[in-house]
LUMSE-22273 format. One record per residue: residue in one letter; x negated, y, z negated of N, C-alpha, C in turn. Coordinates in pm, 1 decimal. Layout:
SITE, a, X, Y, Z, X, Y, Z, X, Y, Z
...
//
This chain:
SITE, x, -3572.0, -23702.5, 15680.6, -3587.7, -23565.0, 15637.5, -3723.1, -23509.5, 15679.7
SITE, x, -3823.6, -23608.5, 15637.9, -3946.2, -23544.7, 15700.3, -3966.3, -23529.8, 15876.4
SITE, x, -3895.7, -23640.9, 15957.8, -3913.7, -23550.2, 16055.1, -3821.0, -23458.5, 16150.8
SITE, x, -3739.2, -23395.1, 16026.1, -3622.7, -23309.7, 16064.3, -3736.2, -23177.3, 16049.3
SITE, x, -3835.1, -23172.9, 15914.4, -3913.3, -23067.6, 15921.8, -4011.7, -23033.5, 15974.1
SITE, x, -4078.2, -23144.6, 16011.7, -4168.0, -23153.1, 16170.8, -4134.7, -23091.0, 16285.4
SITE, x, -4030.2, -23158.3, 16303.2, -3947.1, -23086.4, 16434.4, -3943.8, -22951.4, 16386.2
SITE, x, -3842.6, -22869.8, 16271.7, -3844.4, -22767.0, 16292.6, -3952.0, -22662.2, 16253.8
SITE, x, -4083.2, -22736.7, 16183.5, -4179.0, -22607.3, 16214.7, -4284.6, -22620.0, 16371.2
SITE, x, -4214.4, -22729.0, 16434.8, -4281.9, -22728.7, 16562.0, -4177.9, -22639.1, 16629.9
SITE, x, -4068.9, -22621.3, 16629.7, -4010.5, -22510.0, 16704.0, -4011.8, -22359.2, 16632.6
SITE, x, -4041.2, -22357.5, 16530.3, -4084.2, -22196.9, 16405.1, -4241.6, -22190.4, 16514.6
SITE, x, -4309.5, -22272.9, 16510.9, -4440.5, -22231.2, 16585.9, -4435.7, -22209.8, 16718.7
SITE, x, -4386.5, -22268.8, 16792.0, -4309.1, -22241.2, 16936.7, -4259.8, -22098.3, 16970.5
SITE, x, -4138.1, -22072.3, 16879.5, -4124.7, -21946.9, 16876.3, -4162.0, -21819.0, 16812.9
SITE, x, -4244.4, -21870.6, 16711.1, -4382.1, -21747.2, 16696.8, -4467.5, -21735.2, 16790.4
SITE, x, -4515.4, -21803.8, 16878.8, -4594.6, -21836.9, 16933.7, -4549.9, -21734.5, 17082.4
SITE, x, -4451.6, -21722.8, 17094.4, -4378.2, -21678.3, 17227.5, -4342.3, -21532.9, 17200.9
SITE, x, -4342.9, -21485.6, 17074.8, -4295.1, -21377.5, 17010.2, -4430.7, -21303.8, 17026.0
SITE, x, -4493.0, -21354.1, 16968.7, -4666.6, -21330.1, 16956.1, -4683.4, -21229.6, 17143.1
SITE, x, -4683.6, -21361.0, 17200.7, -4729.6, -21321.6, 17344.7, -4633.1, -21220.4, 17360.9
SITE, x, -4531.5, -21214.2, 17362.6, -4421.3, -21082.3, 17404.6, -4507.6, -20999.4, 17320.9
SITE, x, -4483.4, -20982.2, 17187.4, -4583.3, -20844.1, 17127.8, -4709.4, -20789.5, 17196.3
SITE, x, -4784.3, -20900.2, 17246.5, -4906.9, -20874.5, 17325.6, -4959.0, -20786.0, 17478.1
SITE, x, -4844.0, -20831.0, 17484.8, -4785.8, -20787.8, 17629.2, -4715.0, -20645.8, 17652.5
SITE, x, -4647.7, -20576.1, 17539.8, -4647.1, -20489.5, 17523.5, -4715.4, -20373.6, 17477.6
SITE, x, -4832.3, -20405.7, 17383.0, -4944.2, -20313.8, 17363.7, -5051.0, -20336.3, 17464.9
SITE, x, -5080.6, -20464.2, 17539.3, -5129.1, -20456.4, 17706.4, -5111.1, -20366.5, 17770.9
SITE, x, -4932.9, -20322.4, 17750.5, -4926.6, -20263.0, 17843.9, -4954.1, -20104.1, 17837.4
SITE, x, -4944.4, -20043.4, 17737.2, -4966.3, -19915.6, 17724.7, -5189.4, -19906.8, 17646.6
SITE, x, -5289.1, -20006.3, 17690.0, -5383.2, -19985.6, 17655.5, -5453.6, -19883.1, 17747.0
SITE, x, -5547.8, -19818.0, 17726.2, -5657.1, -19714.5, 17786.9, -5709.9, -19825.4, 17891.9
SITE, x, -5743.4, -19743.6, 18056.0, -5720.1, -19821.3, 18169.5, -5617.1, -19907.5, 18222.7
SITE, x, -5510.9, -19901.4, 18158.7, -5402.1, -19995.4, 18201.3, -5294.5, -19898.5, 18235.0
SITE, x, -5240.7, -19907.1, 18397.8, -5159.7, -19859.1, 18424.4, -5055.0, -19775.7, 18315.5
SITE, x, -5003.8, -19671.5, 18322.8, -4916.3, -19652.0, 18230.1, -4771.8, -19672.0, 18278.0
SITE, x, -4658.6, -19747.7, 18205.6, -4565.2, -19790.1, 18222.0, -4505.2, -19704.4, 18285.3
SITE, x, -4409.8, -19724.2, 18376.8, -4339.5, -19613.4, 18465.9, -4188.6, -19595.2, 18401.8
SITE, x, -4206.6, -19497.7, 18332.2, -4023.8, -19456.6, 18306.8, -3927.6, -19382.6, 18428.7
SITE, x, -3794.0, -19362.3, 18379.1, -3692.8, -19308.9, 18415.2, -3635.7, -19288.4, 18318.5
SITE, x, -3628.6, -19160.6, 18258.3, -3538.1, -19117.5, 18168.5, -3460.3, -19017.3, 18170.3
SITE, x, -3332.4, -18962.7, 18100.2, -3274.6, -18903.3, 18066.4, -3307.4, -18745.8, 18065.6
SITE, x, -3303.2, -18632.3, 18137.7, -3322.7, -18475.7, 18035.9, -3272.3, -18476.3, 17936.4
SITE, x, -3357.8, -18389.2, 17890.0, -3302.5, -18321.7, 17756.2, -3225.4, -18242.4, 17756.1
SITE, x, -3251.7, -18121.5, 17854.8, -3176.0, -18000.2, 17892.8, -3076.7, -18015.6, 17977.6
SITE, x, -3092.5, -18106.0, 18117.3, -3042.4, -18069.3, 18220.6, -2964.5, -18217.1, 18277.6
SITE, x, -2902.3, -18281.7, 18336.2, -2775.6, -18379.3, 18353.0, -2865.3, -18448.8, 18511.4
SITE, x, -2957.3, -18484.6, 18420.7, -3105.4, -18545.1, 18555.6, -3175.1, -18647.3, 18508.2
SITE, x, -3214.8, -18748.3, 18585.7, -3267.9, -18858.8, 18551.2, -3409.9, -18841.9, 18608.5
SITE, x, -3559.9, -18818.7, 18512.0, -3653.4, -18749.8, 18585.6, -3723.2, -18894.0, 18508.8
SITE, x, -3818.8, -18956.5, 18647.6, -3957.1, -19049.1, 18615.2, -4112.6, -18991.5, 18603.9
SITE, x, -4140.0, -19085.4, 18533.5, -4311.1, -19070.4, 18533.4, -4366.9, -19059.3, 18709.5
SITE, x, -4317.7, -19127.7, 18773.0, -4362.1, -19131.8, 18918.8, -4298.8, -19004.1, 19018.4
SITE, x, -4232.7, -18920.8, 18955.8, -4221.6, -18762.6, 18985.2, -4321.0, -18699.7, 19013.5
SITE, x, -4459.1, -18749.1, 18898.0, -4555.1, -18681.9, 18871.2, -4670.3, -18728.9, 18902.9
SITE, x, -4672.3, -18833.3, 19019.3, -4820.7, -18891.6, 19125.2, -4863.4, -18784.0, 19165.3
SITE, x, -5000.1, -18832.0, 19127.7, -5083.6, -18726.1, 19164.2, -5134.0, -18592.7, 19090.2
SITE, x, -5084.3, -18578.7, 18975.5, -5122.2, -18511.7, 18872.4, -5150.8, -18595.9, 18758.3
SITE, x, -5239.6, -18502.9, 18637.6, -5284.2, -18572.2, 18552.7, -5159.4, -18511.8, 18436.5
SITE, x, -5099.0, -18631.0, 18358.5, -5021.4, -18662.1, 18290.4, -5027.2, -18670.4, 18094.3
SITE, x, -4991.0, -18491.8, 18039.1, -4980.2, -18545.0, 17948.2, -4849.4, -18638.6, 17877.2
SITE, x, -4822.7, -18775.7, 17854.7, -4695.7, -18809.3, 17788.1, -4693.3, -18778.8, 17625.1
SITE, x, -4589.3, -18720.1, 17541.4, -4602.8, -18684.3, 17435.1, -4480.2, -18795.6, 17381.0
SITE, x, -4477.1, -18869.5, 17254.6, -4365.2, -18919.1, 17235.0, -4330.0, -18861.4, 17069.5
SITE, x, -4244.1, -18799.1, 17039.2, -4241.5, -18674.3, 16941.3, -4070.5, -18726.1, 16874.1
SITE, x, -4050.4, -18660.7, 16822.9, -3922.6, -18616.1, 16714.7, -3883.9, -18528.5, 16629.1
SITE, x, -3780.0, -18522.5, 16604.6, -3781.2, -18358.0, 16514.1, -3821.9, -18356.7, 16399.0
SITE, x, -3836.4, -18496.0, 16342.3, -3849.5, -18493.8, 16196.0, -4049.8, -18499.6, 16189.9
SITE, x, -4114.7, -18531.2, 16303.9, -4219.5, -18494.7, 16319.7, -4319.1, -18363.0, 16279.7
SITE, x, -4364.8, -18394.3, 16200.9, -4433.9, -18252.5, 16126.0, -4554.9, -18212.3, 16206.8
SITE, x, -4631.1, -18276.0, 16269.3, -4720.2, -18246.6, 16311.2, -4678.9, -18216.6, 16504.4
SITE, x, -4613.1, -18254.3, 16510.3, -4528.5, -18195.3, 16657.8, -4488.7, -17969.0, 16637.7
SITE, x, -4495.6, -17993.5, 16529.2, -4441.5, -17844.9, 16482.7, -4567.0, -17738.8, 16543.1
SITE, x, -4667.3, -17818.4, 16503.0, -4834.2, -17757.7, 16585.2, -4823.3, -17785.7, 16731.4
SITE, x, -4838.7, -17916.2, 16723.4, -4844.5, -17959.0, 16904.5, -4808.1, -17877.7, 16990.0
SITE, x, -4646.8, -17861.5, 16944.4, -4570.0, -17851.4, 17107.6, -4606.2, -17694.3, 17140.3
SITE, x, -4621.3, -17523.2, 17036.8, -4688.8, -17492.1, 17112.1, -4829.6, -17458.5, 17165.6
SITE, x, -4934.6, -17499.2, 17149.9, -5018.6, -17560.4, 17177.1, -5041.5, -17668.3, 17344.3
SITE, x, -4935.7, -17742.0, 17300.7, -4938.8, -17800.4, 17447.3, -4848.9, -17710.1, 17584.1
SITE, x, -4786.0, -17649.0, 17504.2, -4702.0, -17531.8, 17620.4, -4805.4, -17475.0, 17711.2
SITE, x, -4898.8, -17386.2, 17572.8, -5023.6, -17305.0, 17623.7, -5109.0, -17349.1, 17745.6
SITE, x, -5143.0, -17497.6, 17674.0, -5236.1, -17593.1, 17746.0, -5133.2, -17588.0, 17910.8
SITE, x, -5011.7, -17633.5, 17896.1, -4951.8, -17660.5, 18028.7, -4989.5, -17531.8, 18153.8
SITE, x, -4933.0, -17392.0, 18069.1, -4910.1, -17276.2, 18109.1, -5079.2, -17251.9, 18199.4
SITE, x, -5149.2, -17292.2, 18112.3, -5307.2, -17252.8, 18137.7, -5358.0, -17384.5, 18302.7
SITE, x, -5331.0, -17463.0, 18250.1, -5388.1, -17589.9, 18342.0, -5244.5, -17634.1, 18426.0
SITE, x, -5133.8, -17581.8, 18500.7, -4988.1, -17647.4, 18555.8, -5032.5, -17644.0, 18702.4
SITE, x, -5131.9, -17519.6, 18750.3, -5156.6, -17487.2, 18881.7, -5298.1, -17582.0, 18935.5
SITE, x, -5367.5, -17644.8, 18822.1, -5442.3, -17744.0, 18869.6, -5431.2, -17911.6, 18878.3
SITE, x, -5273.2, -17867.7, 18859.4, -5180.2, -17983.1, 18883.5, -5187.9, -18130.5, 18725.9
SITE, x, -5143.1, -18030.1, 18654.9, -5138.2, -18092.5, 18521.9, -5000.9, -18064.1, 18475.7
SITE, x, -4983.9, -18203.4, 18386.9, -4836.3, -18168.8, 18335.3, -4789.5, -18233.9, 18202.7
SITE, x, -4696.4, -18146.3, 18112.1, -4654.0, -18219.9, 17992.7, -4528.3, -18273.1, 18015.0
SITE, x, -4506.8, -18423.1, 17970.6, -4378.5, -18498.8, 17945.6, -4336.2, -18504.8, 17796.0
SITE, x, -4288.1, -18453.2, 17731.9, -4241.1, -18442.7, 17607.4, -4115.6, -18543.0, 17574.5
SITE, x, -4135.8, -18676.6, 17502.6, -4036.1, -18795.9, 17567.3, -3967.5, -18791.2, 17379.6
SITE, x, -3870.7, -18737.4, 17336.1, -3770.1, -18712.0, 17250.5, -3708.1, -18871.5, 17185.5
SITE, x, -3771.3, -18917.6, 17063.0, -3703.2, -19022.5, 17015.1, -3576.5, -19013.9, 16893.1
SITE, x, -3521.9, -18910.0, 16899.9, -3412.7, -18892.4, 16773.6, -3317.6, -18983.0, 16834.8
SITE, x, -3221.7, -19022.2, 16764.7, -3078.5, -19096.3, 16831.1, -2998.4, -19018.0, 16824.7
SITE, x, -2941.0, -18873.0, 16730.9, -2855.1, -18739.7, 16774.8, -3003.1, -18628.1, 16835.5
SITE, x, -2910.0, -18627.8, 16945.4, -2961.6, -18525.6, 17080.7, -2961.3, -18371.4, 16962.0
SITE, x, -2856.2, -18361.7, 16920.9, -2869.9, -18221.4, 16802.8, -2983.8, -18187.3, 16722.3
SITE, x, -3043.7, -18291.2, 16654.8, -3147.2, -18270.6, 16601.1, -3288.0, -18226.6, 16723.4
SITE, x, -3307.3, -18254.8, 16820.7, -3396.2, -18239.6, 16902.5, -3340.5, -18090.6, 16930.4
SITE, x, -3269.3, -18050.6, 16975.7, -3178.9, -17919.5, 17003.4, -3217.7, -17852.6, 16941.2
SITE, x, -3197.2, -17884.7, 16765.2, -3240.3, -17765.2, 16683.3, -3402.1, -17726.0, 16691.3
SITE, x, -3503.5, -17839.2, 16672.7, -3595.7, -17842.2, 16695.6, -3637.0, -17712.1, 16773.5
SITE, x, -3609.6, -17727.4, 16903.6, -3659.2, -17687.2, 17042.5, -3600.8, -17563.3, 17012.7
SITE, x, -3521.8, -17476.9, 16928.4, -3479.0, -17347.8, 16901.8, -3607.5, -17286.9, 16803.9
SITE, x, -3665.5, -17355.7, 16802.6, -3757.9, -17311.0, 16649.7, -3931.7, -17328.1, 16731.4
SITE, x, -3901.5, -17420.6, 16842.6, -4026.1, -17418.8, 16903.6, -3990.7, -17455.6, 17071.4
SITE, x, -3942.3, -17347.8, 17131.4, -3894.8, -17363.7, 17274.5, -4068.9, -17361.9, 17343.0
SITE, x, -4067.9, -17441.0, 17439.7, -4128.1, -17514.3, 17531.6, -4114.2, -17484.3, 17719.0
SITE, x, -4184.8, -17461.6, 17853.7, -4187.4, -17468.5, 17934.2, -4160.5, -17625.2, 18014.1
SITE, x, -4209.6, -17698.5, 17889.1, -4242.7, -17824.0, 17983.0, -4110.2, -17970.2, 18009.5
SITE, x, -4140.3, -18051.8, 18073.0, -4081.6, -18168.4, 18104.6, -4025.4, -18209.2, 17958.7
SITE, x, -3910.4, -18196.1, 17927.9, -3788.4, -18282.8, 17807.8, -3766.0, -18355.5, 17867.6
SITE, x, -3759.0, -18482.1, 17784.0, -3704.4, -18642.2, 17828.3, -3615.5, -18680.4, 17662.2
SITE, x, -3535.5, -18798.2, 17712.3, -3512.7, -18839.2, 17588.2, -3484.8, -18971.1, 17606.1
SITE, x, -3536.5, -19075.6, 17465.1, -3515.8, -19196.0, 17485.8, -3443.8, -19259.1, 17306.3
SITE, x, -3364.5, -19200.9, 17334.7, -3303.8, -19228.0, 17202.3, -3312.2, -19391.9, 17151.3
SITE, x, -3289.8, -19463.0, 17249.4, -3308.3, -19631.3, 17190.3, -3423.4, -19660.6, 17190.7
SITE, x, -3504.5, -19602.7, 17216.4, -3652.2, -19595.8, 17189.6, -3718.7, -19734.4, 17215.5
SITE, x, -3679.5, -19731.2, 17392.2, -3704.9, -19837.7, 17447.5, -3803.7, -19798.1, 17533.5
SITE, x, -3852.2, -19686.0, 17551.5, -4000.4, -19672.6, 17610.7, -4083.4, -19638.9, 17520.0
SITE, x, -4053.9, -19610.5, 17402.7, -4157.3, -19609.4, 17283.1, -4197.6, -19754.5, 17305.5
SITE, x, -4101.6, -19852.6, 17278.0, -4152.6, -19985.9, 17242.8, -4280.9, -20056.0, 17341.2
SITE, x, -4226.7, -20023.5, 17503.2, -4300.3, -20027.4, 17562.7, -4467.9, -19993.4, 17605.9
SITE, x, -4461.0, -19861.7, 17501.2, -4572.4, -19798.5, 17472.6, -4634.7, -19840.3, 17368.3
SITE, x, -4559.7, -19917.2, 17303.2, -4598.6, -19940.3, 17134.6, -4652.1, -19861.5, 17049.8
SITE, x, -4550.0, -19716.9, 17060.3, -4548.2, -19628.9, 16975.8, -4541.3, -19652.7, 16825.4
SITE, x, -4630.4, -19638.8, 16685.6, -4670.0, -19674.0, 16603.9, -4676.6, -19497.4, 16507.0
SITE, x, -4691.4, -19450.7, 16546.8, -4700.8, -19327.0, 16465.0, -4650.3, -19186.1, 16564.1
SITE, x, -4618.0, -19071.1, 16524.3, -4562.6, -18978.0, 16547.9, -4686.1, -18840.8, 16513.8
SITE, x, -4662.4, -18797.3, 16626.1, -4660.4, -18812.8, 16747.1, -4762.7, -18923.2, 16795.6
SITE, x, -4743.7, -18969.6, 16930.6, -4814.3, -18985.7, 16999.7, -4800.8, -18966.7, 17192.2
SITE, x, -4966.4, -18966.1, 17216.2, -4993.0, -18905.5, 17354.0, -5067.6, -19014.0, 17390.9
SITE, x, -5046.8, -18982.8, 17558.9, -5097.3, -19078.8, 17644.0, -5106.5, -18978.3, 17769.2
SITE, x, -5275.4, -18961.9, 17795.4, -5325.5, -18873.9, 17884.7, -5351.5, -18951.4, 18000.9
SITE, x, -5265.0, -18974.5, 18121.6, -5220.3, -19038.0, 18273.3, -5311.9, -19000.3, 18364.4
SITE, x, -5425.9, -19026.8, 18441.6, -5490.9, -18957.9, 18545.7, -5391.6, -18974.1, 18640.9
SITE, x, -5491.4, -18901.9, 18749.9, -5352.0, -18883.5, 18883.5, -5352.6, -19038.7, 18997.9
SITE, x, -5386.9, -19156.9, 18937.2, -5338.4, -19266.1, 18995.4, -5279.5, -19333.0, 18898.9
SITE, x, -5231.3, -19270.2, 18789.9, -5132.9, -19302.6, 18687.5, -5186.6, -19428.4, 18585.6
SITE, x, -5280.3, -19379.0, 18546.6, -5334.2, -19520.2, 18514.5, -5400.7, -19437.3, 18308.4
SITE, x, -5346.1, -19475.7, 18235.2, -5367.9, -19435.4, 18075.0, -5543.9, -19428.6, 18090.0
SITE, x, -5557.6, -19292.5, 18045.8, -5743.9, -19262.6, 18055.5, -5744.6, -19235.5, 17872.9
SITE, x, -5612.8, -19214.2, 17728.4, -5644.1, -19155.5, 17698.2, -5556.4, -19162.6, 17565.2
SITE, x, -5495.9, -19229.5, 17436.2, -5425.3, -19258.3, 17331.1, -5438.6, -19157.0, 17227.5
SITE, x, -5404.1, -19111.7, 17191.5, -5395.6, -18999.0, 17110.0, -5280.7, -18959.6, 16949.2
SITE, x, -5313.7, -19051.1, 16861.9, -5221.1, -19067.0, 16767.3, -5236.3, -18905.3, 16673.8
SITE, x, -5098.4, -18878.9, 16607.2, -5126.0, -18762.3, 16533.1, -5118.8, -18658.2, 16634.6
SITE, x, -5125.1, -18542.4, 16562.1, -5169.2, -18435.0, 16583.2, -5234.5, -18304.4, 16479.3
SITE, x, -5306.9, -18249.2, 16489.5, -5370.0, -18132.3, 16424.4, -5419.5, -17981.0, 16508.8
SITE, x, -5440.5, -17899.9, 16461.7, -5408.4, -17783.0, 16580.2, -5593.3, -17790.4, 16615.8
SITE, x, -5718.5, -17854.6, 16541.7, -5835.0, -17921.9, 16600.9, -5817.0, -17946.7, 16708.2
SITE, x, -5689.6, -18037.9, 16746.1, -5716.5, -18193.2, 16810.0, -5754.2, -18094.1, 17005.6
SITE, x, -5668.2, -18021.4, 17015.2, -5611.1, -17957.2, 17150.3, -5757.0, -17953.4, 17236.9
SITE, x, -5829.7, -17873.9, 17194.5, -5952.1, -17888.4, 17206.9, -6048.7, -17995.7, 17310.8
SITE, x, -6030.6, -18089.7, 17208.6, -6091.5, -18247.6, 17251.3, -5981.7, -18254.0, 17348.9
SITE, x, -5894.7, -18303.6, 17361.0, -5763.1, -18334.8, 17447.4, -5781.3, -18225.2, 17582.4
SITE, x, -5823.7, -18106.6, 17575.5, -5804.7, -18025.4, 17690.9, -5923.4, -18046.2, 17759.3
SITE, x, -6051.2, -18085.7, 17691.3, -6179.7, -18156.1, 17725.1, -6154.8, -18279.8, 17827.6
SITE, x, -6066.3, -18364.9, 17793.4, -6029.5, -18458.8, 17853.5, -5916.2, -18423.2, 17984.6
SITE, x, -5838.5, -18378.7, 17914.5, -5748.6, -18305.5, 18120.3, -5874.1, -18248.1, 18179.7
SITE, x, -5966.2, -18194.1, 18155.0, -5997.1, -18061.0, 18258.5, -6072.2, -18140.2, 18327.0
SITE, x, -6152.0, -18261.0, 18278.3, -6261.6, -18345.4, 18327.3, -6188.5, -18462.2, 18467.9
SITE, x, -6080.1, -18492.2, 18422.2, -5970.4, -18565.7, 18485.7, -5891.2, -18492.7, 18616.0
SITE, x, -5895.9, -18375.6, 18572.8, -5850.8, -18289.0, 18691.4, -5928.0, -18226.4, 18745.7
SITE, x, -6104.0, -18246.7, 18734.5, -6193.0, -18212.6, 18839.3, -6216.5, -18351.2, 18899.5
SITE, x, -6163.0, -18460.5, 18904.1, -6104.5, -18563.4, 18973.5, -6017.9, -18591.6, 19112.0
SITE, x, -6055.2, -18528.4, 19223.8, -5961.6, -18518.9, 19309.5, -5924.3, -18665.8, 19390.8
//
C-alpha cells in the first residue's frame, strides 16, 4: 500500500509539474516584449476570417471585451475616437468579443456602435492564450508585432496614458 502511494504522488507531482509549465508558457506568451500571439479569427459583422498579421506594420490596439463588461461601456467609445483620430498614422483597434451567444455582443454594439476591427472568440481560446484574467483587457502591439503594453480594466482616465503610449510607438517608423 505504501508504495502504491509513492508511486501515485510521484505521478500527482509529474503531472502538476507539466501543468505548471503549460500555465507558464502561456502567460510567456502574451508578456510585455514578447511577441504577441498571432490570431485568426472569426468577424463579428461580416462572414471573414481576419488575423492579427493583417495588421504588420501598424501599431496594434488588441481589446478582449464582452457585453456583460461594464467598463467596456466607456472604452469602446473612446477607443473609436482614439482609432478615428490616430487610423491614418497607421494605428488600429482589434476588438476580440468573448460572449458564447453572438446576440449578446449584437445587442451590445447597438448601444455602442464602433468603426473598428470586430473579432469573435467565443471558446475563448485566444483569451487563454493571452491569459486573459479580467475584463476588459488590452494589449498595445508595435508595428513588428511584438506586446509594448498590458492594460487591465478600463476607466474613461485611462485613454489618455494609453494614447501616450500609441503616439510614441507610432513615431516609430
Amino acid at each position: 500500500m505504501n508504495e502504491y502511494l509513492n508511486m501515485h504522488n510521484k505521478i500527482f507531482s509529474l503531472v502538476l509539474g507539466m501543468l505548471l509549465n503549460i500555465c507558464s508558457f502561456s502567460v510567456d506568451a502574451s508578456d510585455v516584449g514578447q511577441p504577441a500571439p498571432s490570431f485568426t479569427l472569426p468577424s463579428l459583422r461580416q462572414d471573414q476570417a481576419i488575423g492579427l498579421s493583417q495588421f504588420s506594420g501598424k501599431v496594434v490596439y488588441v481589446d478582449f471585451w464582452a457585453s456583460w463588461c461594464a467598463p467596456c461601456r466607456t472604452s469602446f467609445p473612446l477607443l473609436n475616437q482614439l482609432q478615428q483620430k490616430l487610423k491614418d498614422q497607421g494605428f488600429e483597434v482589434i476588438a476580440i468579443n468573448l460572449d458564447e451567444n453572438k446576440a449578446n455582443a449584437e445587442k451590445f454594439l447597438k448601444d455602442f456602435p464602433v468603426g473598428f476591427t470586430l473579432l469573435r472568440d467565443s471558446k475563448g481560446e485566444w483569451a487563454d492564450q493571452y491569459a486573459i484574467e479580467s475584463m476588459p483587457t488590452s494589449f498595445i502591439v508595435d508595428r513588428q508585432g511584438v506586446i509594448r503594453n498590458i492594460h487591465h480594466g478600463f476607466s474613461r482616465d485611462d485613454i489618455n496614458e494609453l494614447e501616450q503610449k500609441i503616439v510614441q510607438l507610432l513615431a516609430k517608423k
